[in-house]
Each structure stands twice: as structure tokens, then as C-alpha cells.
C-alpha positions in Angstrom: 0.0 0.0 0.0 2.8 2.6 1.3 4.6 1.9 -2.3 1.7 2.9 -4.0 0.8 5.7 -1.9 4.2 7.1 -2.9 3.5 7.2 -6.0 1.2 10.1 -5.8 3.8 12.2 -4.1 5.7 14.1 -7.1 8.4 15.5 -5.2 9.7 12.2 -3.9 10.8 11.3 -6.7 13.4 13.7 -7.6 17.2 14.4 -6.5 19.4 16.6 -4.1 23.1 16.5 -5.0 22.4 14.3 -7.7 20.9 12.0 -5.3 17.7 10.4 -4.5 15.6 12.5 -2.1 15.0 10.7 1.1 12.8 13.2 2.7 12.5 13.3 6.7 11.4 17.1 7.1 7.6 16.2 7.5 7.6 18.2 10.8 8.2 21.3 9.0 6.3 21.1 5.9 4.6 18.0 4.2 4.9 16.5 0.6 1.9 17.1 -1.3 -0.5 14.5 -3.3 -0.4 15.5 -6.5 -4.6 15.7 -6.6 -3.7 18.5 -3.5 -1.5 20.3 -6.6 -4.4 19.8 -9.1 -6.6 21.4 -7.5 -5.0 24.2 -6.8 -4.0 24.6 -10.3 -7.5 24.0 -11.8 -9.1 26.6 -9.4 -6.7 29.0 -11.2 -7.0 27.8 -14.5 -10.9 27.4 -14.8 -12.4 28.3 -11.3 -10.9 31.5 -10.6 -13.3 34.2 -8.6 -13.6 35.7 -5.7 -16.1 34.4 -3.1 -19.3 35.6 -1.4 -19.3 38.9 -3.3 -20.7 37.9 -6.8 -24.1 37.0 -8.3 -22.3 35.4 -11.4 -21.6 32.2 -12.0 -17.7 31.5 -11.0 -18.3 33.4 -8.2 -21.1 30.9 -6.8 -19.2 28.0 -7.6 -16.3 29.3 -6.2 -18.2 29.8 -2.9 -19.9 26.6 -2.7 -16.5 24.6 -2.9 -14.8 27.4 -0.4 -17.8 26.8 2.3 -17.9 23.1 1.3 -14.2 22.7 2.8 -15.0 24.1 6.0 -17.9 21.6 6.7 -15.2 18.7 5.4 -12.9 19.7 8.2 -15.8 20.1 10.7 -16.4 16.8 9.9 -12.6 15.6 9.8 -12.6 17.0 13.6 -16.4 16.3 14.8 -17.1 19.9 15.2 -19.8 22.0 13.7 -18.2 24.1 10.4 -19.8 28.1 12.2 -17.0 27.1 14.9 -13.9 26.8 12.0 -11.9 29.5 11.5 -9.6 30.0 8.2 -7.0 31.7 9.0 -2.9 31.8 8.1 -1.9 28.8 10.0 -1.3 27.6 13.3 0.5 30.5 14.4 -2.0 32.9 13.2 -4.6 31.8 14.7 -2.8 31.6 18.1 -2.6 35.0 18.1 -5.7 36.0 17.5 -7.2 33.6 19.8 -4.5 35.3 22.9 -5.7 38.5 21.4 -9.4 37.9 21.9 -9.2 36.0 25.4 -6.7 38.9 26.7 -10.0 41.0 27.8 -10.5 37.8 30.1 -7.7 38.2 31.8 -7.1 40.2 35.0 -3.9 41.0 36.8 -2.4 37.8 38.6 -4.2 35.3 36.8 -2.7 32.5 35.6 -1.7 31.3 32.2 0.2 27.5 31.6 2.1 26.8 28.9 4.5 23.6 28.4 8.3 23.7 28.1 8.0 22.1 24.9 5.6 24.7 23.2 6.8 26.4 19.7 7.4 30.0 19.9 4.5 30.7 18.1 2.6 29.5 21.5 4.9 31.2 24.0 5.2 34.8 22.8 1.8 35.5 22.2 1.0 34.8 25.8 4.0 36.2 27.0 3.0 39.4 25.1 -0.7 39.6 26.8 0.8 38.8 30.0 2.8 41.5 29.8 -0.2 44.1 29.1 -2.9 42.3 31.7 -0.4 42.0 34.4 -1.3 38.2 34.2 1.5 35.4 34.7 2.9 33.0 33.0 3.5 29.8 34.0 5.1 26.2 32.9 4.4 22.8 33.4 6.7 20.5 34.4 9.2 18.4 32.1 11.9 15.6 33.0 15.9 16.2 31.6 15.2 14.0 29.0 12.2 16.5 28.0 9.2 14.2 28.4 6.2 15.8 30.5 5.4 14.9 33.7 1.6 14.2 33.5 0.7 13.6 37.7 2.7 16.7 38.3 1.1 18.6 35.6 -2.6 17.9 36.7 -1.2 18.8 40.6 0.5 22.1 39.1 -2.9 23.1 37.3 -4.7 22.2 40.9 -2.6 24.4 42.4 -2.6 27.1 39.8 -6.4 27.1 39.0 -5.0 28.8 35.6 -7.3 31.1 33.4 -5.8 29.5 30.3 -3.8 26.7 29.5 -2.2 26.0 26.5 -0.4 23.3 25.0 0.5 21.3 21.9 -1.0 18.0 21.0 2.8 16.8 20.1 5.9 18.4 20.2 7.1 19.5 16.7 11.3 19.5 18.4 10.6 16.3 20.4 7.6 14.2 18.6 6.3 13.4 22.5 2.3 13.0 22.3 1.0 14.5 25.0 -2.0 13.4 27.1 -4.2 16.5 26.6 -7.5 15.0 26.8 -6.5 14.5 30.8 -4.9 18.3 31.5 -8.4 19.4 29.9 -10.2 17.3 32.3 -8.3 18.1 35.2 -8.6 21.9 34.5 -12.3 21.8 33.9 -13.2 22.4 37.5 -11.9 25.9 37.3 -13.4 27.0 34.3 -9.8 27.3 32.4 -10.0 28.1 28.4 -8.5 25.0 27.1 -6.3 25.2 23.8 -4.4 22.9 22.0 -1.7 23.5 19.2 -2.4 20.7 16.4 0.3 21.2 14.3 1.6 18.1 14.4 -1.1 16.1 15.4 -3.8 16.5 12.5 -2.3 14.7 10.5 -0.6 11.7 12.6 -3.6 11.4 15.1 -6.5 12.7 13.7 -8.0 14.1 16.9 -11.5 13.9 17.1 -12.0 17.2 19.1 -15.6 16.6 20.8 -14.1 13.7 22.5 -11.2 16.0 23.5 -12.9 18.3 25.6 -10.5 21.5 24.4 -12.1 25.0 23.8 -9.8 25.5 21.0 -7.6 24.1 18.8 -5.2 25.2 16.3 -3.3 23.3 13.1 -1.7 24.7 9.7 -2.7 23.2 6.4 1.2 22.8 4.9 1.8 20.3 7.6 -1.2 18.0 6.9 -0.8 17.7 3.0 -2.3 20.8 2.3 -1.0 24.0 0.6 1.9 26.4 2.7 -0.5 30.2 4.0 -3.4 28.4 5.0 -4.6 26.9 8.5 -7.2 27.7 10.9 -9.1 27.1 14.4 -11.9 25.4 15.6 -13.6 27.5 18.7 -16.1 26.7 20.9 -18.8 28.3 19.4 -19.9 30.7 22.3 -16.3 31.4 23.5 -15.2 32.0 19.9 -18.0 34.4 19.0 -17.9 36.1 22.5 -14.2 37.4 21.6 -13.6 40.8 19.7 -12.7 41.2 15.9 -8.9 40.6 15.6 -8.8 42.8 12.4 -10.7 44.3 10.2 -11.8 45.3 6.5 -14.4 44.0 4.4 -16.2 40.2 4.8 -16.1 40.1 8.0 -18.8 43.5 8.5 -22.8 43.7 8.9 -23.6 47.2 8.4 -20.6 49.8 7.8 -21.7 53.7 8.2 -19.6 56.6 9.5 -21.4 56.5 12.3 -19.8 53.4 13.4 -19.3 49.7 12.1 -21.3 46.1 13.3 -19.7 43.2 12.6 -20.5 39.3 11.2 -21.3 36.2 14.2 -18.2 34.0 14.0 -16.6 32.6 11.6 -17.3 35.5 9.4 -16.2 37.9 11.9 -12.6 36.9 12.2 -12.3 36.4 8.1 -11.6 39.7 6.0 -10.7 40.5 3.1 -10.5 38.0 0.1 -9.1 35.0 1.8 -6.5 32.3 0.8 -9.5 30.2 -1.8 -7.0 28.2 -4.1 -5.6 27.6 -0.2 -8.6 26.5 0.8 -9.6 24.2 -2.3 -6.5 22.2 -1.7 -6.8 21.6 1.9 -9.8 20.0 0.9 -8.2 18.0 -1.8 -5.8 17.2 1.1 -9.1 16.4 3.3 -10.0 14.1 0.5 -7.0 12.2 0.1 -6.7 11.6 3.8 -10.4 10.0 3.8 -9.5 8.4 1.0 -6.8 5.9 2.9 -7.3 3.1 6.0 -6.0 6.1 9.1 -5.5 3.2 11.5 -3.6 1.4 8.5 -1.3 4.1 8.6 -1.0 5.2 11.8 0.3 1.3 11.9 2.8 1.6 9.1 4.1 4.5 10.8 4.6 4.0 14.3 6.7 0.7 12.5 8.9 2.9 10.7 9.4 4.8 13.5 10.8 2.3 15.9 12.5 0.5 13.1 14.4 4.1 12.9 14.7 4.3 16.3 16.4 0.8 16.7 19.1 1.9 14.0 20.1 5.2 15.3 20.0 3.5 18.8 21.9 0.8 17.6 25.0 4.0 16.8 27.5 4.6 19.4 27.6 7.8 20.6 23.8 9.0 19.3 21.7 10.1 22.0 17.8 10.1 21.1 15.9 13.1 23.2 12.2 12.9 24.0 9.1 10.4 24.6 10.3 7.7 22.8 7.0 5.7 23.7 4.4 7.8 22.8 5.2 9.5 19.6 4.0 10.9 16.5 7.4 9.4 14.0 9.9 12.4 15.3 13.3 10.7 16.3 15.6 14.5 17.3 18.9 13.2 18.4 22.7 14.5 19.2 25.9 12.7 18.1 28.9 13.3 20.7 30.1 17.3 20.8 29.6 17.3 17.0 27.3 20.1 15.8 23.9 19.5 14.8 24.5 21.9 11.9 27.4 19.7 10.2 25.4 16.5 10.2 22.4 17.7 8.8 25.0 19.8 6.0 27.0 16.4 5.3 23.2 14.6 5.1 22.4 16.5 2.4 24.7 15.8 0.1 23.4 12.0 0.0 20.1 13.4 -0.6 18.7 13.2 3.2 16.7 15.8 4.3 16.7 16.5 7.6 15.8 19.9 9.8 18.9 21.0 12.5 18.5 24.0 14.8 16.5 24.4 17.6 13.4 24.0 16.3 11.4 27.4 17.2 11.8 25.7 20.8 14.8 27.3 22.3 13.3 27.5 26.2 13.1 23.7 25.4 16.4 23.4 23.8 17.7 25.5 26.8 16.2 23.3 29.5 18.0 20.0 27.7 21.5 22.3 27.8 21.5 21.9 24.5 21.8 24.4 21.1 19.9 22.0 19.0 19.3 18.4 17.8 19.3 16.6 14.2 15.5 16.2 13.6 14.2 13.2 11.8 10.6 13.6 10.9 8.7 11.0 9.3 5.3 10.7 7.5 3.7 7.7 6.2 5.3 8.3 2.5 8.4 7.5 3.9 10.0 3.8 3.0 12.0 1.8 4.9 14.5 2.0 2.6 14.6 5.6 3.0 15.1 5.2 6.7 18.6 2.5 5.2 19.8 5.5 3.7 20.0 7.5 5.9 21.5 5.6 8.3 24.0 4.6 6.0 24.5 8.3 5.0 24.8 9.2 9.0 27.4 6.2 9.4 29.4 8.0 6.7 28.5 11.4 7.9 29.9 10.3 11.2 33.5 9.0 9.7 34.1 11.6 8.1 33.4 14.5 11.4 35.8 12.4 13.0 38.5 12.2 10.4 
């Protein structure tokens, strides 16, 4: 099946350095289905118009298909579509969710955040905290950076926090983390629950009534779909409660000088002409992903994943960071002293594509004592074989750092 699959993947079938593409930067960005590229070209080529503004005929259709994506990924996450968002992406759509839920906030309350958060949900709360005078807190982590659940639920029993706010699975790390029980065990105090689903759209397809969260965020680019698209799904009286983020024209009711009223959510938080060929291709993504056995792949992948993990284990001197038991196909390791930089630089010259750095997670990075890891992030494209090469093109990589 995962030979076949591959098939439909255009870009895995070319060459870096006159080599191969093995591909292990899913984290970042996914490979695209060519019926995801399709659609996006016919849009432009015989769909193209602007939606909800015309009476003519591309202009309907145009809309149909638009609105028709939203209630696919309503359904994809077992939500209603008035509580989906389109937006930017993940990081986007944090913001304007710590924007609107800032006039919530009062001095001394409490936000939570994880050590392993991106940036893209630490700054935003660090910026509202420093305008409400509320304060921002962390859950615990172990050295090895893997959650501690018990103290986490005991932290937010302590804390009774306003908001909490965590990812599904760490993009640096891969760990899955148990957010249906932090949601459950900050219920009690009427905290705003939101969870970052970058990562986990597309590896655990969350089914977000069962959940619990009040929100949840997830970019586009890293489920298949097209790169300046993503969104949020909001519970729908907290969502529509919140302010206007920005504003311009979609998103109004009634627009005098005498002052402005404004759409019920989702159309409140969408102006301007919005990212349609985006849109049309996440649904083509949508489609493709309902289109294959999930359970089937979730399968294939957590075997590639250990079968990578048992290779780089089985390398003396490679140390493996992170929740190596529950985990999404992320294996982010260190070799020795040797720079994370240099391995990833002589990977790519046999065609391995992997991500070095620090992974928009530097408090993280700085907790391990560290200035960054190799990142090997897989996806259910990936072959075995690929994961042969590359561990033949580490071994190599590794002679040669220590010539």
C-alpha cells in the first residue's frame, strides 16, 4: 500500500546532490499528493473568482466549494463548520485567539504553557501577560524533555489557571502528550483549554468533541495541504464572544460613519479576500486523507518509526531526546560534541533531508542544555528504505566528522 501511496507524491521522486531525495522534514512542511496540486492549479485555471461577493456564476461556484471545505474539516474534527476559523496557520490563529481571550484576563491570573511549546505559543502569551499584568507559567518536564503528567494535573490544581495551552505533540521532540486529561483536570476551574495541532492533524487525527479543548489550532502545509493556509476550531460561544482581531471588508454587517457592526463568528474573524486556491486544496488534502485506511497508517508509521529508532539506537555515541513511547514518527537526536549543523549539511549531500537548529523551541532546547538536535521527521510516505539510507549516509556522515 505505502509503495503505491508514494507514487502520488511528485516531489519524492526527484534528486538533491544528484541523489535520491530521502525526505525526513515532514515536521516542518509535508509532501503534497499531487490531486492537493491539481486542485489548486484548476481553481486557477478554470475556477478563478472571488467568493461571497458575486451574483455570477464562477463566483457561486467558487463559494460553494470554499464553504464546502470548511464543513469537510468540521467533519474531519467532529465539530460544527460556524465554529472553523480559516485563517494563516497555526500561528495565526494563536494569536488571534491570545488577542481575543486577553480581555478575560485580569492581573495575577494565571496562564500555563508547556516547556515544549513552539514560539508561536509562548510569545503571544508572554505578550498579553505583559499588558494584563497576568503570569505565565510552565508545566513540568523531565531532563530527557518528556512531560510529567501527575505533576502537571497537581500544578494546574494548584494554579487554578485562566488559560492553559499546549501542543498535541511536540514538533522539536515528537512526545504525544495526554491533553485529553490536562483538559479534564482543569475543567473544574473554568480554564479556556487550547491545544496546538500542528503536528497532530495529520498523525492522530483528533476527534476534538471527544477532546474536551475550547480551541484548537493546526496549519494546512503540515497535513498535505497547501503552505499560507490553517485555521481554528472554537467553541462556538467562547469564539463568537471574543472581539474582531482585524478588520476590513467580509467580516462587517452594516458599515456607516457613524460606526461599524460586525458578522457572528466565523465571518467575523475572516476579512478580506481570503486564501481560496488555499482552501480548495486543503480539501483535496481532506479528501486524500479519507481516502486511505488512518488506523492502517498510523500502523505503518509507528513501525517505521521504531524501526528508525532501533538503527540510530543501535550507533554509538547517538543520543535520542524525547518520549520515545508515545510519539508521533519524530526521532531528534545529538551525536557526541559534533554540531547539529554539520550533520544535517553532510546529510544532504546524499540526498537526506533532515531539519537541524533548535526547532522554534529554544526555552526547550535550553532546559535540555543543548543548542539543537538533528531532527528526523517522518510521515507515512516514507520507505523503509529511506530510513537504510540514511543511516547509511549518518554512518558515513559520522566518519568523516571524525577524520
Amino acid at each position: 500500500m505505502i509503495e503505491q501511496l508514494r507514487k502520488d507524491f511528485p516531489l519524492l521522486h526527484t534528486h538533491i546532490e544528484e541523489q535520491p531525495i530521502c525526505y525526513f522534514d515532514s515536521a516542518a512542511t509535508t509532501q503534497k499528493p499531487q490531486s492537493v496540486i491539481d486542485a489548486v492549479n484548476k481553481f486557477y485555471q478554470q475556477e478563478n473568482a472571488n467568493v461571497h461577493r458575486g451574483a455570477h456564476t464562477l463566483s457561486a461556484a467558487a463559494t460553494t466549494q470554499y464553504e464546502a471545505v470548511r464543513t469537510k474539516l468540521a467533519d474531519f474534527l467532529n465539530v460544527t463548520s460556524k465554529e472553523i476559523v480559516w485563517t494563516k496557520g497555526a500561528t495565526d490563529s494563536l494569536n488571534l485567539i491570545a488577542a481575543g481571550l486577553s480581555e478575560k484576563l485580569s492581573h495575577d491570573d494565571v496562564i500555563l504553557i508547556s516547556p515544549l511549546e513552539h514560539h508561536a505559543n509562548i510569545v503571544p502569551w508572554q505578550q498579553i501577560a505583559q499588558k494584563t499584568g497576568a503570569k505565565l507559567e510552565v508545566l513540568p518536564a523531565d531532563q530527557q524533555g518528556v512531560l510529567d503528567l501527575e505533576a502537571a494535573k497537581q500544578l494546574i490544581n494548584t494554579l487554578k489557571p485562566k488559560i492553559l495551552s499546549v501542543c498535541h505533540a511536540s514538533n522539536a521532540l515528537g512526545n504525544i502528550h495526554d491533553v485529553a486529561a490536562l483538559i479534564t483536570t482543569a475543567k473544574p476551574y473554568n480554564t479556556i483549554t487550547i491545544v496546538d495541532g500542528a503536528q497532530s492533524l495529520l498523525h492522530l487525527r483528533p476527534d476534538l468533541s471527544a477532546m474536551g479543548c475550547d480551541f484548537f489550532v493546526f496549519s494546512a502545509h503540515k497535513a498535505l495541504g497547501p503552505t499560507g493556509l490553517g485555521g481554528l476550531f472554537g467553541r462556538y460561544g467562547l469564539l463568537n464572544d471574543m472581539p474582531v482581531y482585524q478588520t476590513g471588508g467580509e467580516m462587517i454587517e452594516r458599515v456607516s460613519f457613524s460606526g461599524t457592526t460586525f458578522r457572528d463568528a466565523p465571518g467575523k474573524f475572516e476579512p478580506g479576500t481570503p486564501n481560496i486556491s488555499g482552501v480548495i486544496g486543503f480539501g483535496a488534502a481532506l479528501d486524500y486523507l479519507n481516502s486511505v485506511d488512518a488506523a492502517a497508517l498510523s500502523k505503518y508509521e509507528q513501525g517505521l518509526y521504531h524501526y528508525l529508532l532501533s538503527a540510530l539506537k543501535a550507533i554509538d555515541g547517538i543520543k535520542v531526546w524525547g518520549d520515545t513511547e508515545h510519539n508521533i514518527g519524530v526521532v531528534s537526536f545529538t551525536y557526541k560534541d559534533e554540531h547539529h549543523f554539520d550533520i544535517a549539511t553532510f546529510l544532504n549531500t546524499y540526498g537526506v533531508a533532515v531539519r537541524s537548529g533548535h526547532h522554534c523551541t529554544q526555552p526547550l532546547m535550553e532546559h535540555l542544555s543543548l543548542s539543537g538536535t538533528v531532527r528526523v521527521s517522518l510521515a507515512f510516505y516514507n520507505s523503509y528504505n529511506d530510513v537504510d539510507t540514511f543511516i547509511d549516509a549518518l554512518k558515513d556522515t559520522i566518519d568523516m566528522l571524525e577524520e
